[in-house]
C-alpha positions in Angstrom: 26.9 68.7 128.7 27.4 71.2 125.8 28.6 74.6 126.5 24.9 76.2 125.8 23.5 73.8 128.6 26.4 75.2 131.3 25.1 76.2 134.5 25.4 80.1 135.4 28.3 80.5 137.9 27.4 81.5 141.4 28.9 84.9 142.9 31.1 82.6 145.6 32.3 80.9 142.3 32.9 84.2 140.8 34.9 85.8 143.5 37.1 82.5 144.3 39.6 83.1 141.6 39.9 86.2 142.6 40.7 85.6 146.2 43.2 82.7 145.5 45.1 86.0 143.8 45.2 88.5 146.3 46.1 85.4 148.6 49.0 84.6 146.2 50.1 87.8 145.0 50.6 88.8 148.8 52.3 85.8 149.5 54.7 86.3 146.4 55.4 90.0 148.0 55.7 88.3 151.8 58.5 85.5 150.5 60.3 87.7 147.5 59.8 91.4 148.4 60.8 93.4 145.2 61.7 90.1 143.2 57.8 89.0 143.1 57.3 90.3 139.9 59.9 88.2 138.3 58.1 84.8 138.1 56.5 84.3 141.9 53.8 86.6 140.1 53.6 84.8 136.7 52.8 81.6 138.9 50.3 83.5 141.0 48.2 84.6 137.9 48.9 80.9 136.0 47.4 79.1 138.9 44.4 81.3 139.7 43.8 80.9 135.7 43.4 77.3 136.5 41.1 78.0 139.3 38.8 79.4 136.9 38.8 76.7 134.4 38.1 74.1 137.3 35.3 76.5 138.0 34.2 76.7 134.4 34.6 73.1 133.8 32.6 72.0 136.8 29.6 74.0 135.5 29.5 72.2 132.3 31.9 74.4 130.1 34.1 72.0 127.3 37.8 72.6 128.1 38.6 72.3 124.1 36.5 75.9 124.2 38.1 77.3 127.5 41.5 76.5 125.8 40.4 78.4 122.2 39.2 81.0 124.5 42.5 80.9 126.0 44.3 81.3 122.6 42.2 84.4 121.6 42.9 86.0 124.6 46.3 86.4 125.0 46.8 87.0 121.0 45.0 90.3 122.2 48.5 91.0 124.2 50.5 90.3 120.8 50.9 93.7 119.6 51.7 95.5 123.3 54.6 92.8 123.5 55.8 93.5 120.0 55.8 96.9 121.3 57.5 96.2 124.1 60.2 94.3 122.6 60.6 97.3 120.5 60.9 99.8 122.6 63.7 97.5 124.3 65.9 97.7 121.2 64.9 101.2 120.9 65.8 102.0 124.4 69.6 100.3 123.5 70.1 101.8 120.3 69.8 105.5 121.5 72.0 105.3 124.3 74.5 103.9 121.8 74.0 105.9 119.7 74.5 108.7 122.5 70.8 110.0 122.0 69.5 109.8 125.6 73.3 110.9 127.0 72.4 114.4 125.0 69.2 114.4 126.5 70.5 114.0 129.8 72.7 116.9 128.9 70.1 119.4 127.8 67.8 118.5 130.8 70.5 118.9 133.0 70.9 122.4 131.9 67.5 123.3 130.9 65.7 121.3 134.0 66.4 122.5 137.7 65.8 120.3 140.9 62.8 122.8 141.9 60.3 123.0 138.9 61.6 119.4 137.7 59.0 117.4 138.3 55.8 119.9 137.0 58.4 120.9 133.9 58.5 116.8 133.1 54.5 116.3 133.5 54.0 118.9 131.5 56.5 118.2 128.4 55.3 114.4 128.5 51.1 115.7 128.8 51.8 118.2 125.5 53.8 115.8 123.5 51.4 113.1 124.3 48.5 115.4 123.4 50.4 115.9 120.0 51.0 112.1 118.8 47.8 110.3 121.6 50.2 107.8 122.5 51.7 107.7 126.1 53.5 104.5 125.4 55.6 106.3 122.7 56.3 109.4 125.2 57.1 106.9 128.6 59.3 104.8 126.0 61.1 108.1 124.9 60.9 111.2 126.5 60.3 109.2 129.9 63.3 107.5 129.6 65.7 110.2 129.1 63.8 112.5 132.1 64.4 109.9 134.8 68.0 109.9 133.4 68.1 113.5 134.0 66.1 112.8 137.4 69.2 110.8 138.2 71.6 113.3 137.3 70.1 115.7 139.7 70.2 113.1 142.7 66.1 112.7 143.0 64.8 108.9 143.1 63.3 108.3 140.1 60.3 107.2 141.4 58.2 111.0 141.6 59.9 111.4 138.2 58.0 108.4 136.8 55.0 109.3 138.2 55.3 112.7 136.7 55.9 111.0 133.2 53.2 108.8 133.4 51.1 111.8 134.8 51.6 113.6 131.9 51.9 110.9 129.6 47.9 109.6 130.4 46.7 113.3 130.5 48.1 113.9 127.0 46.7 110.8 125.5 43.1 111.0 126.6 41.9 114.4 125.6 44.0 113.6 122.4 41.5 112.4 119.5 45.0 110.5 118.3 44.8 107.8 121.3 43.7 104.5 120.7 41.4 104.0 123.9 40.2 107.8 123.0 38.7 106.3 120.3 37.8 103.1 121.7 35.7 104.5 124.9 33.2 106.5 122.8 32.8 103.8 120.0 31.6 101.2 123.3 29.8 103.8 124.6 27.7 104.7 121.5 29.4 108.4 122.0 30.9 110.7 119.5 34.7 111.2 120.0 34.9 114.8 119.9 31.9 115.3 122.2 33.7 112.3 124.5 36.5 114.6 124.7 34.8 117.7 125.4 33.5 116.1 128.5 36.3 114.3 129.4 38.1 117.8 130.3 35.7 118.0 132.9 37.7 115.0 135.2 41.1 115.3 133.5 42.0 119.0 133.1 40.9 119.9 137.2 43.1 116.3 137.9 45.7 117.5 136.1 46.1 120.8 137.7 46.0 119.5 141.3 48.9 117.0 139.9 51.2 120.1 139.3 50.3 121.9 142.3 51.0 118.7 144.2 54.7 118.0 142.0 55.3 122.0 142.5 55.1 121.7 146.1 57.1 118.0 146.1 59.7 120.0 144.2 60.0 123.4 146.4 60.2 121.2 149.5 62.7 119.1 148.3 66.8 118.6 147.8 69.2 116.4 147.1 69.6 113.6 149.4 73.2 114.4 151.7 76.4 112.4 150.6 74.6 111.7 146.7 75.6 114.8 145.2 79.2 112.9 144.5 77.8 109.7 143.1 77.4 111.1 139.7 80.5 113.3 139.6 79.6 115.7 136.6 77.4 113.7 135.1 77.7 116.1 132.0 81.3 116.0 131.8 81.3 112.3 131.9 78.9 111.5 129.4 80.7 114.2 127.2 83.7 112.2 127.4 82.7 108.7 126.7 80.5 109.9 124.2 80.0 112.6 121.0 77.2 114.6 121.7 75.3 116.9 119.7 71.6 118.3 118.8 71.8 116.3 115.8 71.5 113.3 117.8 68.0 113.9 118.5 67.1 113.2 114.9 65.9 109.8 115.5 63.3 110.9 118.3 61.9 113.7 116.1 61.6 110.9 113.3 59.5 108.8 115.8 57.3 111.7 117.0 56.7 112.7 113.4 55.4 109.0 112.7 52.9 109.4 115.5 51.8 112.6 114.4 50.8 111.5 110.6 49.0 108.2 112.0 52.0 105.5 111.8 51.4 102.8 114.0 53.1 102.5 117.4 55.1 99.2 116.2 56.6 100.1 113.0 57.3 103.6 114.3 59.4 102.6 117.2 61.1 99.9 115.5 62.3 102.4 112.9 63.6 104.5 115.8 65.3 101.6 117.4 67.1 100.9 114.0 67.9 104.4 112.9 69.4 104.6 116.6 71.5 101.8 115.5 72.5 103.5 112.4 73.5 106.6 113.9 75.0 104.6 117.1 77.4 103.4 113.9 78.2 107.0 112.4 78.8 109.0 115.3 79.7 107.0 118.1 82.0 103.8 115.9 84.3 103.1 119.0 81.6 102.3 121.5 79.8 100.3 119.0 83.0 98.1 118.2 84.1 98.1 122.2 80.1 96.9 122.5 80.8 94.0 119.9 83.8 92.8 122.1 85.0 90.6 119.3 88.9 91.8 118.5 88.7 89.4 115.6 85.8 90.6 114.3 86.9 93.4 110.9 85.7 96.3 111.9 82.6 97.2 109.5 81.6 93.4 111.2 82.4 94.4 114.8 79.9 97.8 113.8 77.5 95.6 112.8 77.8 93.1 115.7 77.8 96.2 118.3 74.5 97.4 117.1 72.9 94.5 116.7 73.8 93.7 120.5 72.6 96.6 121.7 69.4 95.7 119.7 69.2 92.4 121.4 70.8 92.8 124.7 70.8 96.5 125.7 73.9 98.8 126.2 76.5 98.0 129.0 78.4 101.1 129.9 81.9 101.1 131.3 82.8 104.6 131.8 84.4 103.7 135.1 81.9 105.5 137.3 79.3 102.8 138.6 76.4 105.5 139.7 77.0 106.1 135.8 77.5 102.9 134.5 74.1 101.9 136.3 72.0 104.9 134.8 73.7 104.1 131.3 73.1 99.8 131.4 69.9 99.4 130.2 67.6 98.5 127.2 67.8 95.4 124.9 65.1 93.1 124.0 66.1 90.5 126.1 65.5 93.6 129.1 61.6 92.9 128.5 61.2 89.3 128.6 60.3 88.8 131.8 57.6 91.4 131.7 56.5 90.0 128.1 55.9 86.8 130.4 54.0 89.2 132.7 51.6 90.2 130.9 50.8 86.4 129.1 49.9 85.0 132.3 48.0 88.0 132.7 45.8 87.8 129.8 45.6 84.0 130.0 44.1 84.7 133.6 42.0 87.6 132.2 40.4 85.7 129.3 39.8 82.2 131.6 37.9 84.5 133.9 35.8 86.3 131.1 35.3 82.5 129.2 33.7 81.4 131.6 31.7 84.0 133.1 33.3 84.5 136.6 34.0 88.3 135.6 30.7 89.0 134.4 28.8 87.7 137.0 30.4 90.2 139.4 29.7 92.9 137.6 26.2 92.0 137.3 26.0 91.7 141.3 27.6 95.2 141.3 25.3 97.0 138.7 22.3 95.6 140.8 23.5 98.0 143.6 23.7 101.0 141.4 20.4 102.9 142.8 21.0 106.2 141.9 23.3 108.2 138.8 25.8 108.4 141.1 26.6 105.3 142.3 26.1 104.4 138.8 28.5 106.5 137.3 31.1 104.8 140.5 30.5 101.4 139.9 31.3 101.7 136.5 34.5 103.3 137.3 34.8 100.5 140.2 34.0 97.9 137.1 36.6 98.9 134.9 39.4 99.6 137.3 38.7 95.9 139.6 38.8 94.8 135.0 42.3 96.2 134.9 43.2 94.1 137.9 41.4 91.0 136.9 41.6 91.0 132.9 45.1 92.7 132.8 44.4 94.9 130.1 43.3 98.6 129.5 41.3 97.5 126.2 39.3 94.5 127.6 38.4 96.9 130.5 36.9 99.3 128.3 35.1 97.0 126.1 34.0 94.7 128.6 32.9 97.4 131.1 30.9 99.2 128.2 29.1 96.4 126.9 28.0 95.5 130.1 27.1 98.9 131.4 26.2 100.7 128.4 21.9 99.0 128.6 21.6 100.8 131.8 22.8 103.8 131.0 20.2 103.5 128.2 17.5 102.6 130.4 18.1 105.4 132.4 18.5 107.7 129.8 22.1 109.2 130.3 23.9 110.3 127.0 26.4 107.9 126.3 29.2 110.6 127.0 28.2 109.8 130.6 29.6 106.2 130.1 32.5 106.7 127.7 33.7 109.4 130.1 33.7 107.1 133.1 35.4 104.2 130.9 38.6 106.2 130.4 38.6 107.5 134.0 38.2 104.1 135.6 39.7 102.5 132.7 42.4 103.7 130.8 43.8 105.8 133.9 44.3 103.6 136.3 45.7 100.6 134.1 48.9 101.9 134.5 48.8 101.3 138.4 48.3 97.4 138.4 51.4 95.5 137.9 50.5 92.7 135.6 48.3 95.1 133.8 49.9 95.5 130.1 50.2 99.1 131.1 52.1 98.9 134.1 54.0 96.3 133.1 55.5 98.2 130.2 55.8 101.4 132.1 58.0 99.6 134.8 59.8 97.7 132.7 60.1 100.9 130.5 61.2 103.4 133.2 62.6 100.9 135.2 60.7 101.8 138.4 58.5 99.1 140.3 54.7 99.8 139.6 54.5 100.4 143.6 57.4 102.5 143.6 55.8 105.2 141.0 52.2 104.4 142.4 51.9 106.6 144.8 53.6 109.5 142.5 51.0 108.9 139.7 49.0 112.0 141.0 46.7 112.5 137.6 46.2 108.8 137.6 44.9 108.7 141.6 43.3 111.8 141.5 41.2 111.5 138.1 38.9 108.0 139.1 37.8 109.9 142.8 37.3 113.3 141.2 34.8 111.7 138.6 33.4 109.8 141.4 32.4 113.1 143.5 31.4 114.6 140.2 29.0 111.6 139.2 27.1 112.1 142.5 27.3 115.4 143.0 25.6 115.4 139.4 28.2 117.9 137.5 27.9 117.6 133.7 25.9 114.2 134.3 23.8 114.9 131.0 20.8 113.1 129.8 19.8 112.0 126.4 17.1 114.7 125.1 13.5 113.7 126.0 14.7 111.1 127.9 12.2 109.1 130.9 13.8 110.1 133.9 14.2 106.5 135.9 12.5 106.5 139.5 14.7 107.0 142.2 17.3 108.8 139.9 18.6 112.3 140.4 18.0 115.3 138.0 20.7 115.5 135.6 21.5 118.3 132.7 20.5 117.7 129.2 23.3 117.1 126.7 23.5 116.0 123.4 22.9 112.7 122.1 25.6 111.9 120.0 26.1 108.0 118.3 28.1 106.2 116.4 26.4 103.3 117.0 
């Protein structure tokens, strides 16, 4: 039986691989708590992905095609795990090279305990506004803030959630961002129109994320007896290592790449190795105590220092281990296991999309959809369950919008409609699933659990329901001019009718 003559999966076929994983991902939780996510879950998402090939196989799909299908999808993951890899070297080099101690040092002076967690969402939204990338702000800026979170005795996990707060704000009202320009070109929408109405959900989520951080901050203090775990962090990292504003240079040099267009891969890499270069200048003791070698010369122990940290991260030994443990981090080697992550994720993803398990319950879902709003929900619905199921904030969009974008048409919504509720069921919420690409790098990143920051990630909660209540409450729900209103549909505002094609 060739592929064409394959018989349409049923919805029970459809929603079997997706039971066996919320069956085995709680498992993996009940038997290894915190360590789930470092291989329990990788086996979790490989086995369900064989599920689905059973599935696809039994209605007449050739496995030589599943397995293609397989290769294609998780070369889609090949550039995020470049990335990631990068910003693992990156993350080494600069506390070698002592620029994340300085920013621990100015945030400590600049930052206090009270306004630190609105003051972080906001730096991370502008700056992420500025270069549309909240990978490149999480894997810089965030880093150093839950440093300086540390320093001031909170748990870094409402920090993270403030950086990735920001960080997803920033990126999608920013015409820089990748998915900012992806969600309007599946949509058929214009980008600057997208992000006009975009501010709609994002800028009212956004606020109600700093009153709630404001309120988190007033309310709280340091944790009795933790105040001494640090010492003075300050005076500690000034002695172990040579601080300075001119430290920063490497940062700026990766922001400014953002900012002209450079691509996230080359641009971080150049960071991580012009960390390593200044790790060598300024700070030439760590970098040969790093290398370890006493037989080493010393322009080779240099060289072996930095490339260590490159490779396996920085391992401080300052003597204080509340330090020590903030400082011992980074290396490319650090990301592995969440580079593995994210391939079983994909490889589960595209099995389920091959052979048509995923569509098929979308299409159940879309045949509920009666009115605009619960239109405008299940298409939020659809590409938030896609970040679960396909693992990645790209195939959510894509997937989501091809599928959704005929009724919207039908119906005779603008297309802003659609590339609006894309980002706010799509791109926001990716980073809040575990094996998503998203949330795997921003846990592996900020080196707090996905659950740990989840409930923190105020913007990213708040944004999906808000655009829910506005969908069927019929705010700013526009409709193409002259459109045929569809029976049974609400009134909606007309708006412009803006394609790309």
């Amino acid at each position: 039986m060739t592929a064409r003559e394959a018989r349409e999966p049923s919805l029970l076929q459809a929603l079997t691989p997706l039971a066996f994983l919320v069956v085995l991902l709680a498992l993996a939780v009940y038997l290894f708590g915190e360590d789930a996510s470092y291989g329990p879950n990788q086996v979790s998402l490989m086995l369900c992905a064989g599920v689905a090939a059973i599935i696809g196989v039994r209605n007449g799909l050739d496995w030589g095609d599943l397995q293609r299908v397989l290769v294609d999808g998780i070369s889609l993951a090949v550039v995020p795990i470049f990335i990631l890899l990068a910003v693992g070297g990156l993350i080494g080099t600069w506390i070698l090279s002592g620029t994340v101690p300085t920013l621990i040092v100015y945030g400590l002076e600049l930052l206090h305990p009270s306004y630190f967690y609105p003051a972080a969402c906001l730096i991370c939204a502008i700056v992420a506004m500025s270069i549309g990338s909240s990978w490149t702000v999480a894997g810089t800026l965030g880093v150093a803030l839950i440093g300086v979170a540390q320093g001031l005795e909170m748990s870094p996990a409402i920090p993270a959630g403030a950086v990735i707060s920001g960080a997803y704000f920033g990126d999608k009202i920013s015409p820089l961002s990748d998915t900012t320009n992806i969600a309007p070109a599946a949509a058929g929408s214009e980008l600057f129109a997208h992000i006009r109405h975009m501010t709609w959900t994002t800028v009212p989520s956004l606020l109600i994320a700093l009153v709630l951080f404001t309120a988190i901050g007033l309310g709280s203090g340091a944790p009795p007896g933790e105040a001494e775990a640090f010492g003075d962090l300050p005076a500690v990292l000034g002695e172990h290592f040579d601080l300075g504003w001119h430290l920063l240079i490497p940062m700026v040099v990766v922001f400014v790449l953002a900012v002209i267009g450079f691509p996230a891969y080359p641009s971080i890499l150049v960071g991580a190795l012009l960390g390593a270069v200044f790790a060598v200048v300024f700070q030439p003791d760590i970098v040969v105590a790093l290398a370890d070698q006493p037989a080493l010369s010393r322009p080779m122990a240099l060289l072996a220092g930095s490339w260590s940290a490159l490779s396996d991260g920085y391992r401080a030994s300052t003597g204080n281990p509340a330090v020590d443990d903030l400082l011992t981090r980074g290396g490319m080697v650090s990301m592995l296991n969440t580079v593995w992550l994210i391939v079983c994720a994909m490889g589960f993803g595209a099995m389920m999309e091959a052979t048509g398990l995923l569509e098929r319950m979308i299409r159940s879902v879309l045949k509920a959809a009666k009115s605009t709003g619960s239109l405008i929900a299940a298409t939020i619905g659809t590409a938030a369950a896609s970040n679960v199921v396909a693992a990645d904030q790209y195939m959510s969009i894509v997937l989501t919008g091809r599928l959704y974008k005929p009724e919207y048409e039908r119906r005779g919504l603008a297309p802003v409609n659609l590339s609006r509720a894309l980002e706010d069921g799509g791109t926001i919420t990716s980073p809040l699933v575990p094996w998503n690409t998203c949330g795997a790098y921003m846990a592996a990143t900020l080196g707090v659990a996905t659950f740990d920051y989840l409930p923190f990630a105020f913007f990213n909660l708040v944004n999906p329901l808000l655009a829910v209540v506005l969908g069927y409450a019929g705010f700013k729900v526009l409709r193409e001019p002259g459109a045929r209103v569809v029976p049974g549909t609400p009134p909606a505002e007309a708006g412009p009718g803006h394609r790309t094609g």
